[in-house]
C-alpha positions in Angstrom: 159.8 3.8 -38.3 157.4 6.4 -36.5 153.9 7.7 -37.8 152.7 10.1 -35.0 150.5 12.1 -37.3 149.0 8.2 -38.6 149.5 9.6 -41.8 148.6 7.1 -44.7 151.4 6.6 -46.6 152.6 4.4 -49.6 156.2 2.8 -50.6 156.9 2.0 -54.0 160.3 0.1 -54.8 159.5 -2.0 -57.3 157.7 -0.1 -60.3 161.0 1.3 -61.5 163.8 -0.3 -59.8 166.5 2.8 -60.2 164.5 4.5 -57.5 162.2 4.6 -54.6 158.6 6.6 -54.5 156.6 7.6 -51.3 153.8 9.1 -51.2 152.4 10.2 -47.7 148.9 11.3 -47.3 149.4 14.9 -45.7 146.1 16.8 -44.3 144.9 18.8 -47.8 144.7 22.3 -45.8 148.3 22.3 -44.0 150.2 24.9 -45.5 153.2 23.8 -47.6 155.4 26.5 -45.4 154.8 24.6 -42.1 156.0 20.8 -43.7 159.7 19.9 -43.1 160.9 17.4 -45.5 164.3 15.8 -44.6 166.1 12.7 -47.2 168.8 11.1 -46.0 170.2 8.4 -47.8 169.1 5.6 -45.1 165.6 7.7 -43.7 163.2 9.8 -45.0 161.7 12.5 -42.3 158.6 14.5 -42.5 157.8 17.1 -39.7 154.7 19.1 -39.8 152.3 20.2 -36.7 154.8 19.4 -34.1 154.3 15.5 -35.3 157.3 13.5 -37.3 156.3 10.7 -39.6 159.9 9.0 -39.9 160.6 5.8 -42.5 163.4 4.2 -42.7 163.9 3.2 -46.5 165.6 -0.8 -48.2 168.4 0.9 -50.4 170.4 3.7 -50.0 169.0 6.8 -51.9 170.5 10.3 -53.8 169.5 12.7 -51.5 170.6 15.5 -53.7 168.4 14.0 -56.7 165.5 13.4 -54.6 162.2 15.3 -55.6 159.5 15.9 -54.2 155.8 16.9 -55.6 152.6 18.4 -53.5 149.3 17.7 -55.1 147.0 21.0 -55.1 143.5 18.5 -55.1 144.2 16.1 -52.8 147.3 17.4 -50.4 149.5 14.2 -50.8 152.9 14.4 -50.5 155.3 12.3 -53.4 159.1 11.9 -52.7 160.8 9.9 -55.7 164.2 9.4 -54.4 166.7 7.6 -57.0 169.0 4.7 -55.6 172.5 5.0 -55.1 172.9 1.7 -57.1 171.6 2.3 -60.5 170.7 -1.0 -62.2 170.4 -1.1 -66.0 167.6 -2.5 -67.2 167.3 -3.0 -71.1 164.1 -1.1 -72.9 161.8 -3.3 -74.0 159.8 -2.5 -77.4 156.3 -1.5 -75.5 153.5 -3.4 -76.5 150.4 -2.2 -78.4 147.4 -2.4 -75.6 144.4 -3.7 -77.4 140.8 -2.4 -75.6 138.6 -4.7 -74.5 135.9 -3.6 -77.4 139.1 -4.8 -80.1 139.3 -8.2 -78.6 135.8 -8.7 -78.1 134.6 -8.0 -81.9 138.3 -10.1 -82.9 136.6 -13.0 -81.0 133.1 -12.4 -82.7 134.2 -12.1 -85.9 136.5 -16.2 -85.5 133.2 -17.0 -83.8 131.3 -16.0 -87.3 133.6 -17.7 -89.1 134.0 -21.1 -87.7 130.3 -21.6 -86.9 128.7 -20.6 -90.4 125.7 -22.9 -90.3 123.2 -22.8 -93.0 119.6 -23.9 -93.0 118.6 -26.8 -95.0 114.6 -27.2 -96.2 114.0 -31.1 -96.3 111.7 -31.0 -99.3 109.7 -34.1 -98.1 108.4 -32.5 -94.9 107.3 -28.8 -97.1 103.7 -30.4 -97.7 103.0 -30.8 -93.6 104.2 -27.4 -92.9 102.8 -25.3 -95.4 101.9 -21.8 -94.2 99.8 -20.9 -97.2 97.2 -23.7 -96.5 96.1 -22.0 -93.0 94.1 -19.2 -94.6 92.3 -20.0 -97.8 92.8 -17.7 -100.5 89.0 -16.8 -101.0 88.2 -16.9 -97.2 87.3 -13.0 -97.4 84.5 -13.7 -99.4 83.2 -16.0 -96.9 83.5 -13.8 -93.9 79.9 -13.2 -92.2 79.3 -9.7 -90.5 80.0 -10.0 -86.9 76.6 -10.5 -85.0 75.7 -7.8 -82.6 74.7 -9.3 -78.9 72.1 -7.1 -77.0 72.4 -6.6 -73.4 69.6 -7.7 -71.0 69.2 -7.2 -67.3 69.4 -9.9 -64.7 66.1 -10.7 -62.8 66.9 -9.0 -59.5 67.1 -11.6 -56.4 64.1 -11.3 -53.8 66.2 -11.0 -50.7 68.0 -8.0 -52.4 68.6 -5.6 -49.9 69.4 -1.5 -51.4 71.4 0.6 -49.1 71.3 3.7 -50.1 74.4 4.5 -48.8 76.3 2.6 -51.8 76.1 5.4 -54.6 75.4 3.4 -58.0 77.2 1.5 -60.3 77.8 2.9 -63.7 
């Protein structure tokens, strides 16, 4: 294996197991034109600037099946190169994804459900906590008018000092 470029790169052989993805991390700018892409069915090659970024690969791969993608946005390189041994692997029926927001109200509603408490009035205690009792019905009648206070000023102290830099108070 040889990265001179230190190119990030990625190897995936175990999403679909009838092939082998890489993708390589390629400066976004470098013109398609100047990369040299070489599959082999042991080694995949990459040549671009005068540096080589050189893997060798697990399984043998098709060479002549081999694709290979270049992302406008980001620049990275994808080889998806299918194995020479093709394995069958039986379809299964794909399962229905529930979001987060379906299982959460699922487990709210059971929640409701289960825990369905009701209030009960003990009809001994009513007479201590009667809310009616704390206002009496004809207490408007009995309000008085509120009483106005009037304002008087404090005896100033003898040893008061004015300065007459302090501008007064308001």
């Amino acid at each position: 294996n040889m990265n001179q470029a230190k190119w990030p790169f990625r190897l995936d052989d175990t999403t679909d197991p009838n092939s082998v993805t890489l993708e390589v991390k390629i400066p976004k700018y470098l013109s398609t034109q100047n990369v040299d892409l070489d599959v082999q069915p042991t080694y995949v090659k990459i040549t671009a600037e005068n540096r080589t970024f050189q893997l060798v690969l697990n399984e043998e791969v098709c060479p002549d099946k081999s694709s290979c993608q270049r992302s406008q946005i980001t620049g990275s390189l994808v080889i998806t190169m299918p194995t020479m041994a093709q394995k069958y692997v039986p379809e299964q029926p794909e399962k229905k994804i529930k979001s987060f927001r379906e299982e959460n109200t699922k487990l709210i509603k059971e929640k409701i459900i289960k825990t369905s408490e009701y209030l009960e009035v003990d009809s001994s205690t009513s007479s201590d906590l009667d809310f009616s009792k704390i206002v009496e019905k004809n207490s408007r009648s009995k309000l008085a008018p509120a009483k106005r206070v009037v304002a008087t000023e404090k005896k100033i102290s003898e040893d008061f000092v004015d300065d007459p830099d302090v501008p007064p108070l308001f």
